[in-house]
C-alpha positions as CSV (number, residue, x, y, z in Angstrom):
1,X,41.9,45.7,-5.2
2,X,40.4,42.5,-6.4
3,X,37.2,42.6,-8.0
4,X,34.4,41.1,-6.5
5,X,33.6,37.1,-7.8
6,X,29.8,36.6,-9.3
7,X,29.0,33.6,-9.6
8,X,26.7,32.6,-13.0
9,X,25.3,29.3,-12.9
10,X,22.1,28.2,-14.0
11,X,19.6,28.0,-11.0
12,X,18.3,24.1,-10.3
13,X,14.3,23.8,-10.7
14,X,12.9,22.8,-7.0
15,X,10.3,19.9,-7.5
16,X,6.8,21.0,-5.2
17,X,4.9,18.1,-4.3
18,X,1.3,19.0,-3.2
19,X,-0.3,16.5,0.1
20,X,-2.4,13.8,-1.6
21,X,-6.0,14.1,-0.6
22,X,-7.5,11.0,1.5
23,X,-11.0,11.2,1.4
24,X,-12.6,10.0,4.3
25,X,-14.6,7.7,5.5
26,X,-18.4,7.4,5.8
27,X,-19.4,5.7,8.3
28,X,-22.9,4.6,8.1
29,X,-24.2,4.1,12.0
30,X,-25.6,0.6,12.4
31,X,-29.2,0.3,13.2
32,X,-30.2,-2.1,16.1
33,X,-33.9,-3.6,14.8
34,X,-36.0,-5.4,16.8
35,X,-37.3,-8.2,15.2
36,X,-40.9,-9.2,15.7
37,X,-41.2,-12.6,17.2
38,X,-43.7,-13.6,14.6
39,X,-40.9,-13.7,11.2
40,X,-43.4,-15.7,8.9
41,X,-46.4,-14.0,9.6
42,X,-48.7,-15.7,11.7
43,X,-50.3,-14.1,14.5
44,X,-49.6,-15.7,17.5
45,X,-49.9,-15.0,21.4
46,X,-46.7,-13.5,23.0
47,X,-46.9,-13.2,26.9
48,X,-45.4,-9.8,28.2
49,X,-42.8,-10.0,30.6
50,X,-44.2,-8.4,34.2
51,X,-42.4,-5.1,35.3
52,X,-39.4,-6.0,37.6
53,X,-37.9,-9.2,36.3
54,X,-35.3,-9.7,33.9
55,X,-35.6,-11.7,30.4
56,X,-34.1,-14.9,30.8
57,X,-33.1,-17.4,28.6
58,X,-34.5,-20.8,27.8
59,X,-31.9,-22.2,30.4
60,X,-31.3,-19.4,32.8
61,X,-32.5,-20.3,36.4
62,X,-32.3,-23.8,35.9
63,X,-29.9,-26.2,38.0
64,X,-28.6,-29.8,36.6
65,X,-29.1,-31.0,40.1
66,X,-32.8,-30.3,40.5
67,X,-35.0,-33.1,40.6
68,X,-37.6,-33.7,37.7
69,X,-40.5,-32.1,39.2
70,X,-38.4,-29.0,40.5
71,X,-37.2,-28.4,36.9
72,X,-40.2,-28.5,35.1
73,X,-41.4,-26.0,37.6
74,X,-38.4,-23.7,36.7
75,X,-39.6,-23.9,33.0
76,X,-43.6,-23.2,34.0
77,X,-42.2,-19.9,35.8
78,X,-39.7,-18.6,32.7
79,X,-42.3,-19.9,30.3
80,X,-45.3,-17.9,32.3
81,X,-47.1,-21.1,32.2
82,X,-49.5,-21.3,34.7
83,X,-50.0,-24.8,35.6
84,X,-46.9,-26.3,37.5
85,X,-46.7,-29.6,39.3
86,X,-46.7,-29.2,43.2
87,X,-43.3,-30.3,44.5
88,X,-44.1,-30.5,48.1
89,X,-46.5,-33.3,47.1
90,X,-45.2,-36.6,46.6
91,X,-46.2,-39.7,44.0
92,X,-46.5,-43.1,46.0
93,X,-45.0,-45.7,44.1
94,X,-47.7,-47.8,43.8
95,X,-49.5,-45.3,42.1
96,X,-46.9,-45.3,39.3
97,X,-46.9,-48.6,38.8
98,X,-50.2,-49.2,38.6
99,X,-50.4,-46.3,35.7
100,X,-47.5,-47.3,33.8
101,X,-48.9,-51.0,33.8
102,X,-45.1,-52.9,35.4
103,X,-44.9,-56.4,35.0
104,X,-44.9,-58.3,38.8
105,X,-42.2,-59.5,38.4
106,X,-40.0,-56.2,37.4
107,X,-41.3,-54.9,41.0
108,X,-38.6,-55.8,43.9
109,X,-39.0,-58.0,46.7
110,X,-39.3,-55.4,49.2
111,X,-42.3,-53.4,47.7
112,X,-43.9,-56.9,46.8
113,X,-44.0,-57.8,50.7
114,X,-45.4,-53.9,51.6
115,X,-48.6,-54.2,49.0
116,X,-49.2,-57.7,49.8
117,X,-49.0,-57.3,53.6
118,X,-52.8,-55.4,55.0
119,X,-53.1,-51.8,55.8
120,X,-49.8,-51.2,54.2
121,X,-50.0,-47.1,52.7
122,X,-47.9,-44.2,53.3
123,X,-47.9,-44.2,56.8
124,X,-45.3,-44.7,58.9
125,X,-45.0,-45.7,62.5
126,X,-41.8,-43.8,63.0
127,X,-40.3,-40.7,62.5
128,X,-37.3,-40.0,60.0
129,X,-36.6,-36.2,61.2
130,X,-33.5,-36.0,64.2
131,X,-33.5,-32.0,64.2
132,X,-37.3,-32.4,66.0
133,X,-36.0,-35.0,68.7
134,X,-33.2,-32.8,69.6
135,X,-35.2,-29.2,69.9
136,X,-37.7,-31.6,71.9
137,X,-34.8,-32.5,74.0
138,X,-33.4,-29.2,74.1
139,X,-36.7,-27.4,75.3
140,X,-37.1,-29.9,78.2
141,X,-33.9,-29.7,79.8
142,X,-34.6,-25.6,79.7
143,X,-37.6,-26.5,81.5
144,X,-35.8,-28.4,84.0
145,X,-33.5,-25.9,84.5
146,X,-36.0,-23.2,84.8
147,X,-37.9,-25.6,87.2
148,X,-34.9,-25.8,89.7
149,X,-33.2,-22.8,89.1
150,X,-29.9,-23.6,89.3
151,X,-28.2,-26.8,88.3
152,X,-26.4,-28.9,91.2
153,X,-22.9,-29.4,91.3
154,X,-21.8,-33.0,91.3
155,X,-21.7,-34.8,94.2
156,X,-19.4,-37.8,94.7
157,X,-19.7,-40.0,98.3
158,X,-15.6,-40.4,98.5
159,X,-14.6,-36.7,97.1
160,X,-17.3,-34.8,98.8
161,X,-19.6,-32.1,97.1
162,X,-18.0,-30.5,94.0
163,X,-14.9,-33.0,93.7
164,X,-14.6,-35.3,91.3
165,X,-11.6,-37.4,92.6
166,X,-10.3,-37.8,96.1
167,X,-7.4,-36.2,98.1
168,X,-4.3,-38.7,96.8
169,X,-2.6,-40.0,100.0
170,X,0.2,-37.6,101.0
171,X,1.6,-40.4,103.9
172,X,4.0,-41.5,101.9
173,X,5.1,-38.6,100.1
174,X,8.1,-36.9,101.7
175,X,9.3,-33.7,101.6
176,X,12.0,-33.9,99.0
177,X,9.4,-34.3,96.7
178,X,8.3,-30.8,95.8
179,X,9.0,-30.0,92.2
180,X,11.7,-27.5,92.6
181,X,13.2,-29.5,95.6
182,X,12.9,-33.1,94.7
183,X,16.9,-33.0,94.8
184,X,18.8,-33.1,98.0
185,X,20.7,-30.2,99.2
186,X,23.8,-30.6,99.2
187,X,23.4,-32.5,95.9
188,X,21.8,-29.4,94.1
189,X,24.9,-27.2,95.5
190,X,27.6,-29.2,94.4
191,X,25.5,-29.8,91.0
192,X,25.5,-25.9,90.7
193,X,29.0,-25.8,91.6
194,X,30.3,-28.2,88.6
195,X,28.6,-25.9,86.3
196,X,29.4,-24.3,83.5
197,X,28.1,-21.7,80.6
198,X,24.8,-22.7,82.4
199,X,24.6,-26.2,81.1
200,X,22.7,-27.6,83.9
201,X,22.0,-31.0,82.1
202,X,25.8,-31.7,81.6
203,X,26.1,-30.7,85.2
204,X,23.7,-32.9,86.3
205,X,24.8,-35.9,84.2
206,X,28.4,-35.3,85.8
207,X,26.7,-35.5,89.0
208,X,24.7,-39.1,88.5
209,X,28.5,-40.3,87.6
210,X,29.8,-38.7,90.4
211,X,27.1,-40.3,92.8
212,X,27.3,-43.9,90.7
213,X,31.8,-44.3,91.5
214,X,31.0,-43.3,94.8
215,X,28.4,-46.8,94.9
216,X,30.5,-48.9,93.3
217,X,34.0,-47.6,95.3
218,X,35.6,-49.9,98.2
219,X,34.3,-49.0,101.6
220,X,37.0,-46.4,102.9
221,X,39.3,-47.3,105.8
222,X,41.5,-45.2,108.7
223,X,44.5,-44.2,107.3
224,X,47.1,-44.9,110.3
225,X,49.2,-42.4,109.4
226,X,47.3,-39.7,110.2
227,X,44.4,-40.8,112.2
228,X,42.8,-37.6,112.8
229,X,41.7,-37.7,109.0
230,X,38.4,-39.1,109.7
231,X,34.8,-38.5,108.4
232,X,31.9,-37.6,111.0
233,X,31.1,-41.5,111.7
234,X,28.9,-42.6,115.3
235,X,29.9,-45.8,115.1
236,X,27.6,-46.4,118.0
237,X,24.3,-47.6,117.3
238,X,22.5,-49.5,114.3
239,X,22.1,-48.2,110.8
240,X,19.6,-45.4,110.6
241,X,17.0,-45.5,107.5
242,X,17.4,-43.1,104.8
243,X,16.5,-39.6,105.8
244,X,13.3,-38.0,105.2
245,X,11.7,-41.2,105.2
246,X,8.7,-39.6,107.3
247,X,7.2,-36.7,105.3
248,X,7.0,-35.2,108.5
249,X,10.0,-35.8,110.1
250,X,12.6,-32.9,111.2
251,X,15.0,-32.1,107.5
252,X,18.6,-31.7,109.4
253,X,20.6,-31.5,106.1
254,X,20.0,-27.5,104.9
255,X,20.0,-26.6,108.4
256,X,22.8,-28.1,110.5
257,X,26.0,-30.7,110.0
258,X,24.7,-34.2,109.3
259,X,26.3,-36.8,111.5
260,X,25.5,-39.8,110.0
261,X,25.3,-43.3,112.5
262,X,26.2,-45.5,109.1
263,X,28.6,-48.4,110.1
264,X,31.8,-47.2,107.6
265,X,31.4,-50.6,105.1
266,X,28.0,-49.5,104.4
267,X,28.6,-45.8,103.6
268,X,28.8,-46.3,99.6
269,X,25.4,-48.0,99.7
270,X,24.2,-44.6,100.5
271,X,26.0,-42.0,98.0
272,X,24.4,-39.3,98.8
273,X,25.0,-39.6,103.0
274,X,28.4,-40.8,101.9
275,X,29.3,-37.8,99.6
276,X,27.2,-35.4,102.6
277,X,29.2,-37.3,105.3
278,X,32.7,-36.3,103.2
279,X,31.9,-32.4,102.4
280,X,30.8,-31.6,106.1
281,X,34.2,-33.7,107.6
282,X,36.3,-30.9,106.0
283,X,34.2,-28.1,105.9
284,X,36.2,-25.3,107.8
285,X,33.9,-23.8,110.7
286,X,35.2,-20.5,110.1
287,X,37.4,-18.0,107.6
288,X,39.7,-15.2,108.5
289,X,38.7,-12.1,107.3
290,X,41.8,-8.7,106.8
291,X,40.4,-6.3,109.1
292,X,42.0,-3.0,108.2
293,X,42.8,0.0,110.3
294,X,42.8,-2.1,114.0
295,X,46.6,-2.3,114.6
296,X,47.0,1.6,113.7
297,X,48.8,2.6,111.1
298,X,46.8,1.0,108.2
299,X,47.9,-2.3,109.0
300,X,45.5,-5.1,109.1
301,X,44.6,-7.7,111.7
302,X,43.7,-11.6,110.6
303,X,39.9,-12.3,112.6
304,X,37.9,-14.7,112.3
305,X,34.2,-14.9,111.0
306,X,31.9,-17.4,111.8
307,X,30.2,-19.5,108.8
308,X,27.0,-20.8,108.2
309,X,26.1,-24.4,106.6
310,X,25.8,-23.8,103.2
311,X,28.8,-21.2,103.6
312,X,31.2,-23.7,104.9
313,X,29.6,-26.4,102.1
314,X,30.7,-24.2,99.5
315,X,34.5,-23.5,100.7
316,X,34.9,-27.3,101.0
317,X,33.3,-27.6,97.8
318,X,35.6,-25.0,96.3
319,X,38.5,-26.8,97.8
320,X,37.4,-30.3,96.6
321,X,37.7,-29.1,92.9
322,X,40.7,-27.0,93.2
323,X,42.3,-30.6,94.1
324,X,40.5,-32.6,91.7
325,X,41.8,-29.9,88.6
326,X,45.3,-31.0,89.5
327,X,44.4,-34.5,88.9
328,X,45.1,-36.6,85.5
329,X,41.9,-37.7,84.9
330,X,40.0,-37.0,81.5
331,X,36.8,-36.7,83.0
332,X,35.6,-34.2,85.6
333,X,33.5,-36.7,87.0
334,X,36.2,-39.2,87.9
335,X,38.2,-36.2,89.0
336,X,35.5,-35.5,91.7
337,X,34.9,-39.1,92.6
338,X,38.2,-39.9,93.0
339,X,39.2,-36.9,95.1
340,X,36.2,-37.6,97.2
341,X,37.4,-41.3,97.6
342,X,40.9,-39.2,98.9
343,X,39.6,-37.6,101.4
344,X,37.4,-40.3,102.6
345,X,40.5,-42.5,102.9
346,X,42.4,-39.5,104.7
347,X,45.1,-39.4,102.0
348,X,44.0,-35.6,100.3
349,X,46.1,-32.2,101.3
350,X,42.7,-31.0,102.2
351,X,42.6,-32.4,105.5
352,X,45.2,-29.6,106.5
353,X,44.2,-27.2,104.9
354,X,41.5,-27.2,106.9
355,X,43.5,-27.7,109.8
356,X,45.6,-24.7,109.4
357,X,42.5,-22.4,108.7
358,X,41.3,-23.1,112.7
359,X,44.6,-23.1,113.8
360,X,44.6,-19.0,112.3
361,X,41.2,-19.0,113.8
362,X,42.2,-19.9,117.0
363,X,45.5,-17.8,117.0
364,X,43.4,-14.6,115.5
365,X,40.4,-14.5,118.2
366,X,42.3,-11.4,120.1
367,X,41.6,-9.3,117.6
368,X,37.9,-10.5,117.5
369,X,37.7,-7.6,120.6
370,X,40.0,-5.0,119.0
371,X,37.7,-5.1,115.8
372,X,34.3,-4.2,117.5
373,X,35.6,-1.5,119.5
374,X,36.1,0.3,116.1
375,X,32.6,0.0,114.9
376,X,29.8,2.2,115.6
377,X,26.7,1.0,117.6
C-alpha cells in the first residue's frame, strides 16, 4: 500500500488591504439674506407693496406700443406714484406750440389756415365714429319692424306677389325637351343598344356619326329587283314639319309606327325620321313563340305572339347589328350607317327575314286556339 503524499511547501503571505476612509463632505446650507434697500446708510422712504399684487420689475407691465402718456402712467402705478397724466384727456396742438415757443414757419400749411381762419378750436362739425351710425341704423329698422309687425314680401307688377322673375314662355318649348327626355325615342333605344361595358358617351358619339352618314348619304331609290323592299313612304301630300314642333301636339313615335309623308329625296335631310322611317319598315309585327305540351306527347307547337312598338324596335334593332358585325368596316358606326343605307335601298337579307317571320306567323295562327284551351281561366 502506498503511503500517503504530504505535501511541505512554505505557505504564501496573503496581502489584506483595509477600505480607505473618505471623509465626507460638509455642506454648509446657504443662507438667503435679504438685503435692506438702503446699502449705504441713508434713511430713506420705501413704499410697501399693498396686499394682493405681485412685485414687479422696473419693466414688467409695460408695452413698446403704448403711447407716451399711457406708459408714463404704467410707471406712476408700479412706482405707487400718485400723480399720473389723464389719458382720456387730450393736448390740442396749439397748446404745444404755443409752450414749446415753434417757429411759424416750422408749423404746416394746414394748421396755419385752422388758427388763422375765426372760431377755429376743437370742435368739429362732423362725426368720426361709424359703429354709432350703424346701432342708430340698426335700432330704427327694429322699430319699423316692430311698428308693422311683419315685413312684406316683395312685390313685383310682372311676377306677381312673392316672385321675383316671371313665368319664362313655355310656347315654344316642346316636349322633347325634358332633361331626361330631350332625346328622341328611338334614338335613345338604338343608343342603348350600341352599348357597351356602360360607356354611354362612346355610345352616344357612335350615334351622332351614325345620324351625321345618314345626312350626308345619297337619297335611297327602289330597287327593281325586289320592289316590295320599301320603307313606310305616303308619297301623297307635301312635306310635313319636324315633329313635335307644337309643344302640345299628339307624340306618335313611343306609341305607334311613324309613317312619315317625306318625299324620298328629302329623307336624309331629316336623320332622325330617316333612321325611324328605316327601323319600323322592317320591324316584324309579331314572333313565334314554342308552345309545349299542345300537340300531345311533349311536342311543341310554333304560335305567334303579338309585339308591341318598342318590342318590335328592338328585334329590328337586334337584327340591324347582327348584319352590320358581318360587315368589313373598322368602325361600328359606319357598320350601322352603311347597313341602314342597305336596307333603305332594299339590297339587305333583312328584308326576308322579316318576311319569313309572318309567313310562320300566318302559317302558325291554328295553334293560336289549341294553346288557350290549355290554360286555366
Amino acid at each position: 500500500m502506498a503511503s500517503p503524499r504530504f505535501l511541505f511547501r512554505p505557505v504564501r503571505e496573503v496581502a489584506f488591504r483595509p477600505r480607505p476612509q473618505v471623509s465626507k463632505r460638509k455642506i454648509t446650507p446657504i443662507v438667503q439674506t435679504r438685503f435692506a434697500s438702503n446699502v449705504s446708510g441713508n434713511d430713506q422712504k420705501v413704499t410697501p407693496i399693498p396686499e394682493g399684487e405681485k412685485p414687479q420689475g422696473p419693466n414688467e407691465g409695460v408695452s413698446h406700443s403704448m403711447h407716451v402718456s399711457e406708459e408714463q402712467k404704467a410707471y406712476d402705478k408700479i412706482q405707487g406714484n400718485e400723480t399720473s397724466p389723464d389719458v382720456n384727456q387730450g393736448t390740442p396742438v396749439q397748446e404745444i406750440l404755443q409752450r414749446d415757443n415753434v417757429s411759424p414757419d416750422k408749423v404746416p400749411q394746414v394748421m396755419k389756415d385752422e388758427m388763422q381762419s375765426p372760431g377755429s378750436g376743437q370742435k368739429r362739425s362732423y362725426s368720426t365714429s361709424a359703429r354709432r351710425l350703424a346701432t342708430a341704423e340698426m335700432v330704427q329698422s327694429q322699430s319699423q319692424i316692430s311698428e308693422n309687425g311683419l315685413i312684406q314680401g316683395m312685390e313685383y307688377p310682372d311676377a306677381g306677389p312673392g316672385h321675383k322673375f316671371p313665368l319664362p314662355d313655355v310656347s315654344d318649348v316642346s316636349r322633347l325637351d325634358h332633361l331626361k327626355r330631350r332625346y328622341d325615342p328611338v334614338v335613345e333605344q338604338v343608343t342603348k343598344s350600341i352599348m357597351r361595358d356602360g360607356k354611354l358617351s362612346i355610345a352616344q358619339k357612335n350615334m351622332s356619326t351614325i345620324l351625321s352618314i345618314l345626312r350626308t348619304a345619297p337619297p335611297p331609290q327602289i330597287n327593281p329587283a325586289f320592289p316590295g323592299r320599301t320603307l313606310l313612304i305616303s308619297d301623297s301630300g307635301t312635306p310635313t314639319p319636324p315633329p313635335n314642333a307644337n309643344p302640345f301636339a299628339p307624340v306618335p313615335a313611343p306609341n305607334e309606327t311613324q309613317i312619315t309623308s317625306l318625299p324620298r329625296s328629302t329623307l336624309p335631310l331629316h336623320p332622325i325620321e330617316y333612321l325611324t322611317t328605316i327601323i319600323d319598315s322592317i320591324a316584324p309585327l309579331v314572333k313565334i313563340r314554342q308552345q309545349k305540351g299542345l300537340a300531345g306527347g311533349g311536342a311543341s307547337l310554333p304560335i305567334p305572339v303579338p309585339l308591341g312598338v318598342r318590342q318590335r324596335r328592338r328585334q329590328a334593332i337586334q337584327w340591324i347589328l347582327a348584319a352590320a358585325d358581318g360587315r368589313k368596316e373598322v368602325n361600328l358606326a359606319e357598320r350601322v350607317a352603311k347597313t341602314l343605307v342597305d336596307i333603305a335601298e332594299g339590297k339587305s337579307s333583312i328584308w326576308e327575314r322579316r318576311s319569313m317571320v309572318h309567313r310562320l306567323g300566318v302559317s302558325a295562327r291554328s295553334n293560336v286556339r289549341s294553346g288557350n284551351k290549355g290554360r286555366r281561366r
